[in-house]
BAFI-3210 file (N, C-alpha, C; in Angstrom, 3 decimals, decimal comma, padded with zeros to 6 digits):
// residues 139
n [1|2|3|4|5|6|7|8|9|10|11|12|13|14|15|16|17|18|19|20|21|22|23|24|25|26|27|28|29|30|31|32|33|34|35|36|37|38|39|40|41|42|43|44|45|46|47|48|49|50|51|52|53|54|55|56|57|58|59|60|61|62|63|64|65|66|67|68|69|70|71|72|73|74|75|76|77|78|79|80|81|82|83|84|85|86|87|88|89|90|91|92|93|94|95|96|97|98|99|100|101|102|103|104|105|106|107|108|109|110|111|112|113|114|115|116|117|118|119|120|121|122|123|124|125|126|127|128|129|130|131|132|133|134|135|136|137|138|139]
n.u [027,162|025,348|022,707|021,331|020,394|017,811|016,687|018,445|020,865|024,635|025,353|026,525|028,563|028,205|028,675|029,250|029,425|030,903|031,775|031,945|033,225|036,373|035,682|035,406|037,872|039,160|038,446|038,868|041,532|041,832|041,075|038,317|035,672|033,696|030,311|027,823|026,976|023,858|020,872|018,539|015,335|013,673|014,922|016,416|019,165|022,737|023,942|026,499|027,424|029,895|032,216|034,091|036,155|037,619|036,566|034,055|031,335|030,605|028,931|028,655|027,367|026,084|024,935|022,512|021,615|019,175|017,429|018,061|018,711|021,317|022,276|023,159|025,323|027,156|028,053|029,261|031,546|032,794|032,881|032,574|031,708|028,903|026,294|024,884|024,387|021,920|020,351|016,930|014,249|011,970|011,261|009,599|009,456|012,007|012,756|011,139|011,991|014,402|013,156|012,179|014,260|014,482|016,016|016,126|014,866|014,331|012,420|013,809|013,580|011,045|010,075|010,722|010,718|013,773|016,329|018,748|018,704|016,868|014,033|013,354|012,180|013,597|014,428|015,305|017,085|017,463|019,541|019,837|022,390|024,210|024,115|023,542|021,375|020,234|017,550|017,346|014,628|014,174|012,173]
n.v [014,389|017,022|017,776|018,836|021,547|019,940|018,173|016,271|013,491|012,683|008,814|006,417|005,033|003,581|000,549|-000,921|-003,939|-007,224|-009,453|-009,966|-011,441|-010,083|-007,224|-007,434|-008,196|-006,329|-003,863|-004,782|-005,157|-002,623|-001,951|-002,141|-003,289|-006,012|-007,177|-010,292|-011,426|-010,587|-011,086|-009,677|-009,633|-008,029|-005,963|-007,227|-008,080|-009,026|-008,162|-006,496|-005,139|-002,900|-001,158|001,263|002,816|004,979|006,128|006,501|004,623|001,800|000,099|-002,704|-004,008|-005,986|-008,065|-010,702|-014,140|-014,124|-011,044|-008,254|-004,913|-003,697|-005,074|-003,659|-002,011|-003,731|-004,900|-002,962|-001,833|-003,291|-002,703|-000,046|003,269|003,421|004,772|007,185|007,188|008,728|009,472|010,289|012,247|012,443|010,841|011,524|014,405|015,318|014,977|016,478|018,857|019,085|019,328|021,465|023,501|024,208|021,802|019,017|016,127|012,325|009,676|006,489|003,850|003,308|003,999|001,256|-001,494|-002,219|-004,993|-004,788|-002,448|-003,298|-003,258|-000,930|001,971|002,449|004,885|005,030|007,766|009,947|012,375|015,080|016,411|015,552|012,691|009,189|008,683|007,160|007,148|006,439|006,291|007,573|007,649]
n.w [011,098|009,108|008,124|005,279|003,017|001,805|003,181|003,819|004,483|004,331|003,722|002,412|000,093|-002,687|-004,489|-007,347|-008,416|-010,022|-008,586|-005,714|-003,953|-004,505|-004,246|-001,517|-000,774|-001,330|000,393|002,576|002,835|003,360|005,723|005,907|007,687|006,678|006,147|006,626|003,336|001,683|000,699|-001,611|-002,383|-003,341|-004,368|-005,758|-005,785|-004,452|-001,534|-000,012|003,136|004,476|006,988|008,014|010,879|010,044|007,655|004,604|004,630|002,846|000,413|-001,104|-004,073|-006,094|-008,746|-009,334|-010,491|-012,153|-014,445|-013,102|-011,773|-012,205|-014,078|-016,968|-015,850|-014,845|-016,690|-018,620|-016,487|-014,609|-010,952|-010,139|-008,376|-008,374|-006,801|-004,288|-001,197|000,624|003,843|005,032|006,861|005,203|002,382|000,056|000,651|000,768|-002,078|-002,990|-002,175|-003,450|-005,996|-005,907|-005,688|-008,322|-009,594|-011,619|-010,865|-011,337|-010,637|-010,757|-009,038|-007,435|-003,557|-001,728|000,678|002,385|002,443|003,367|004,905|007,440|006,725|006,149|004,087|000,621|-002,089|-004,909|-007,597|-010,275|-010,928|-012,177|-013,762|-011,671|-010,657|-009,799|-007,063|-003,756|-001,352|002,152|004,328|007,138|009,088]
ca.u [026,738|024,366|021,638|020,890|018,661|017,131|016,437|019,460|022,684|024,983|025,015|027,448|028,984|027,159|030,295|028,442|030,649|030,369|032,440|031,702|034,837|037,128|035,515|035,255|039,273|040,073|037,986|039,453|042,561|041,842|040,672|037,056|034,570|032,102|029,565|027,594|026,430|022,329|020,178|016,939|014,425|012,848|015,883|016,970|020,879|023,241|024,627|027,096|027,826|031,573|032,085|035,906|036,680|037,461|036,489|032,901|030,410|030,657|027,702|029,094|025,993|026,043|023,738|021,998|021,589|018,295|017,809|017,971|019,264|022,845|022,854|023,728|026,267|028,229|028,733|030,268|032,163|032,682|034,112|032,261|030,879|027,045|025,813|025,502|023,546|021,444|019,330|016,066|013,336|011,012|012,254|008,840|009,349|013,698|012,660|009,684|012,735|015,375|012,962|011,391|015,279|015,187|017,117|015,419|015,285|013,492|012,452|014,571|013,153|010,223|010,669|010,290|011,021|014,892|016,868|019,574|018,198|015,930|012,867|013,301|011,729|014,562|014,102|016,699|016,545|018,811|019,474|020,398|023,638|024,469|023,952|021,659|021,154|019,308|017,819|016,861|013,583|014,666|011,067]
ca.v [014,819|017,788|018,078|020,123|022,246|019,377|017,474|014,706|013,545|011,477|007,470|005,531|004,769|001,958|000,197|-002,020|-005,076|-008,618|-010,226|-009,647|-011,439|-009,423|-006,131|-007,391|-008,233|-004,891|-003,375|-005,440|-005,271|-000,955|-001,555|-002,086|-005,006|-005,879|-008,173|-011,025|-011,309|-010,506|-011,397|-008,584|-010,202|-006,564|-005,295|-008,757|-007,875|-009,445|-006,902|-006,572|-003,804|-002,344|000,173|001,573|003,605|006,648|006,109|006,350|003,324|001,220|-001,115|-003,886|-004,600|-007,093|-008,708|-012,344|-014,792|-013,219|-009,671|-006,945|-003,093|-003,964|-006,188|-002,752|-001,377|-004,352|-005,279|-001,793|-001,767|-003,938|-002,054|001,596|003,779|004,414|006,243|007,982|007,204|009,563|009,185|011,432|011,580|011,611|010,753|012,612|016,166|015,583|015,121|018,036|020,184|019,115|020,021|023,010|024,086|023,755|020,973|017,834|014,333|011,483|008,009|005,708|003,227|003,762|003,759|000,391|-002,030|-002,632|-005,901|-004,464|-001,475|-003,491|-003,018|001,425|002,292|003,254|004,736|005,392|009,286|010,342|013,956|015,959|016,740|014,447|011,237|008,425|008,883|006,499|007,569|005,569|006,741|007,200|007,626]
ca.w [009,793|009,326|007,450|003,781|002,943|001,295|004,413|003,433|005,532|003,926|004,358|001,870|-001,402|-003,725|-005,444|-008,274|-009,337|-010,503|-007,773|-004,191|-003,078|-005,187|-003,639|000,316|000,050|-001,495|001,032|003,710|002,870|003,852|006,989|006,423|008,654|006,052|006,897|005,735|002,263|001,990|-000,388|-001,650|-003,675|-004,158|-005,725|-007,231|-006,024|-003,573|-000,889|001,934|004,289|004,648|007,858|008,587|011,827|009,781|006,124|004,417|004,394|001,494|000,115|-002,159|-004,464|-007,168|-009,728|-009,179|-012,050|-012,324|-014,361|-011,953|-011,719|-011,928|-015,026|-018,084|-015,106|-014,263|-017,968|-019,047|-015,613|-012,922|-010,033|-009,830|-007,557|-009,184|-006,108|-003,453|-000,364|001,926|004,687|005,020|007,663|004,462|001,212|-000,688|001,459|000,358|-003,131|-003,416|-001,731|-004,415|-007,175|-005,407|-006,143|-009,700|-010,138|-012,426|-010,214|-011,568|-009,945|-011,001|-008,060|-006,270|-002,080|-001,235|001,590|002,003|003,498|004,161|006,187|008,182|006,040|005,717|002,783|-000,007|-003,229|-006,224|-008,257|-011,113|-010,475|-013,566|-013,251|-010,148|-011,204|-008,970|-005,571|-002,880|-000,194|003,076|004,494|008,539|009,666]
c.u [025,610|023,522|021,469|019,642|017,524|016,679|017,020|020,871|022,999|025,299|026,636|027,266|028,103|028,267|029,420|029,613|030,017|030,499|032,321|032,741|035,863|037,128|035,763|037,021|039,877|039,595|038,792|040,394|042,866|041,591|039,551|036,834|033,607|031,513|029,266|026,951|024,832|021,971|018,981|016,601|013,660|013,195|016,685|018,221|020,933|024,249|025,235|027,733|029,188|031,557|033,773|035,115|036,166|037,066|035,047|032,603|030,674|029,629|027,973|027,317|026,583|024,906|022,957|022,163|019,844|018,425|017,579|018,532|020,463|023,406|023,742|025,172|027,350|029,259|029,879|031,555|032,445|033,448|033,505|031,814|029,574|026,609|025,836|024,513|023,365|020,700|018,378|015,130|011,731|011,331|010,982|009,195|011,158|013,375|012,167|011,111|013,669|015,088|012,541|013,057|015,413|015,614|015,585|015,320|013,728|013,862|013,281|013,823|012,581|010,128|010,067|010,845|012,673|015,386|017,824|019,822|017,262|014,611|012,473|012,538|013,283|013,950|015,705|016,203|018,064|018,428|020,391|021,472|024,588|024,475|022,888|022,109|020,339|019,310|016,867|016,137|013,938|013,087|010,105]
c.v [015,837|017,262|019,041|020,359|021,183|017,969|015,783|014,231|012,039|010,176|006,711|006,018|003,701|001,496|-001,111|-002,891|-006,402|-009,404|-009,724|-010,044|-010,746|-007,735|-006,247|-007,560|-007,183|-003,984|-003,629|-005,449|-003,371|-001,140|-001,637|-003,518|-005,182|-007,321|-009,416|-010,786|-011,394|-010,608|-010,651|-009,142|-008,900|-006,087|-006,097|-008,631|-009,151|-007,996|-007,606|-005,306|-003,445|-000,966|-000,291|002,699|004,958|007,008|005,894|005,041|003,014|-000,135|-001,585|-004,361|-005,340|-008,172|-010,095|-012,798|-014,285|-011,571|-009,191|-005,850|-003,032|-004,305|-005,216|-002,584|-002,202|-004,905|-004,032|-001,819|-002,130|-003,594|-000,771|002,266|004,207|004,620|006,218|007,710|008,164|009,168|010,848|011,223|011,640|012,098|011,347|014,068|015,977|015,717|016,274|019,422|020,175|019,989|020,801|024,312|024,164|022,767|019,303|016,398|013,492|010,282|007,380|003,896|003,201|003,407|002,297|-000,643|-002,558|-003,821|-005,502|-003,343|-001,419|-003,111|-001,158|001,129|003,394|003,293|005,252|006,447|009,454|011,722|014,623|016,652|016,529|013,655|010,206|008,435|007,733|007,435|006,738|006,764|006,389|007,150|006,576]
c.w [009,927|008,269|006,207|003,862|002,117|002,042|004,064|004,106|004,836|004,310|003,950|000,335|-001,797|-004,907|-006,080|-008,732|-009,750|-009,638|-006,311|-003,497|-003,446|-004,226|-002,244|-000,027|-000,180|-000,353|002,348|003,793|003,189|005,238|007,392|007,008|007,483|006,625|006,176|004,346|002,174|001,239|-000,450|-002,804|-004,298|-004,853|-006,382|-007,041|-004,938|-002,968|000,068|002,144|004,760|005,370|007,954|009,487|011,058|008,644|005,937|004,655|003,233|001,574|-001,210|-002,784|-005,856|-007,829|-009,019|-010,397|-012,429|-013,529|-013,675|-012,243|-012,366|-013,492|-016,335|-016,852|-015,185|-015,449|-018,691|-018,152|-014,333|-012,200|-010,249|-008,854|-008,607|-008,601|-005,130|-002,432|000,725|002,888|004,937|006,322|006,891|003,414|000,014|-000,400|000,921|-001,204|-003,742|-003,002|-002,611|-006,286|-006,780|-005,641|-007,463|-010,404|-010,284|-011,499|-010,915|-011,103|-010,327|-009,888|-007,005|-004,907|-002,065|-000,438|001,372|003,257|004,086|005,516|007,100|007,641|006,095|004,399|001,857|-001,982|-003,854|-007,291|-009,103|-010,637|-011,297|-012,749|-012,023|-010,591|-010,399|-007,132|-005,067|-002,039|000,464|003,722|006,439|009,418|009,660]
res [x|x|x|x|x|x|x|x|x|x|x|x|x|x|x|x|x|x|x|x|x|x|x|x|x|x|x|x|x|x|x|x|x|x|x|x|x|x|x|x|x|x|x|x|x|x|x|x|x|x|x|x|x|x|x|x|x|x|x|x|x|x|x|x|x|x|x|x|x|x|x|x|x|x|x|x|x|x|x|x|x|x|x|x|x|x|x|x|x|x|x|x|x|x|x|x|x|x|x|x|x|x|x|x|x|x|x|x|x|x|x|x|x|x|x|x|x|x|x|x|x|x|x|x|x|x|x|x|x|x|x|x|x|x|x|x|x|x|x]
***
């Protein structure tokens, strides 16, 4: 994967649903390994990790009985892609370069410690006319 001029290389999909077994057997039934199911008290979801051979990453996220992020999304549509994961080697200097282009991004979820990426720092940005982005903080 290269690099943009906005110092970002892409990671994964973010497939929001209700049902986590529903998603791992459609997944699985393509070809992907996903893993175990993880629990983030920071971002209040339940995640698991889906790698294929030749096909993007996919990160199964889903609500808790808790509110969390998820809870407007999953009710309109359970089963979407809502975004797009990057990796940066710093997710302030990718942002300052996205709007130093013009283009609108706002927080959405300020960087903070993730379970599933080994404690990276990840934040979440809507991006006018894109939609929401993460990005994992590689440094």
């Amino acid at each position: 994967m290269t690099v943009t001029d906005f110092g970002l290389t892409f990671d994964h999909f973010g497939l929001a649903v209700s049902n986590v077994a529903g998603a791992r057997n459609v997944l699985e039934g393509m070809g992907y390994e996903c893993g175990e199911e993880v629990y983030d008290p920071l971002q209040e979801v339940l995640l698991v990790w889906c790698e294929h051979a030749t096909m993007p990453a996919v990160e199964i996220v889903a609500p808790t009985d808790k509110p969390g992020p998820l809870d407007n999304i999953v009710v309109e549509n359970s089963g979407s892609i809502y975004h797009l994961c990057y990796r940066a080697a710093n997710i302030g200097e990718s942002v300052a370069a996205i709007k130093a282009a013009g283009i609108r991004v706002l927080p959405v979820v300020p960087p903070k410690p993730a379970v599933l990426f080994g404690g990276k720092s990840v934040g979440f940005y809507q991006v006018k006319g894109f939609g929401l982005i993460e990005i994992v903080e590689e440094a």
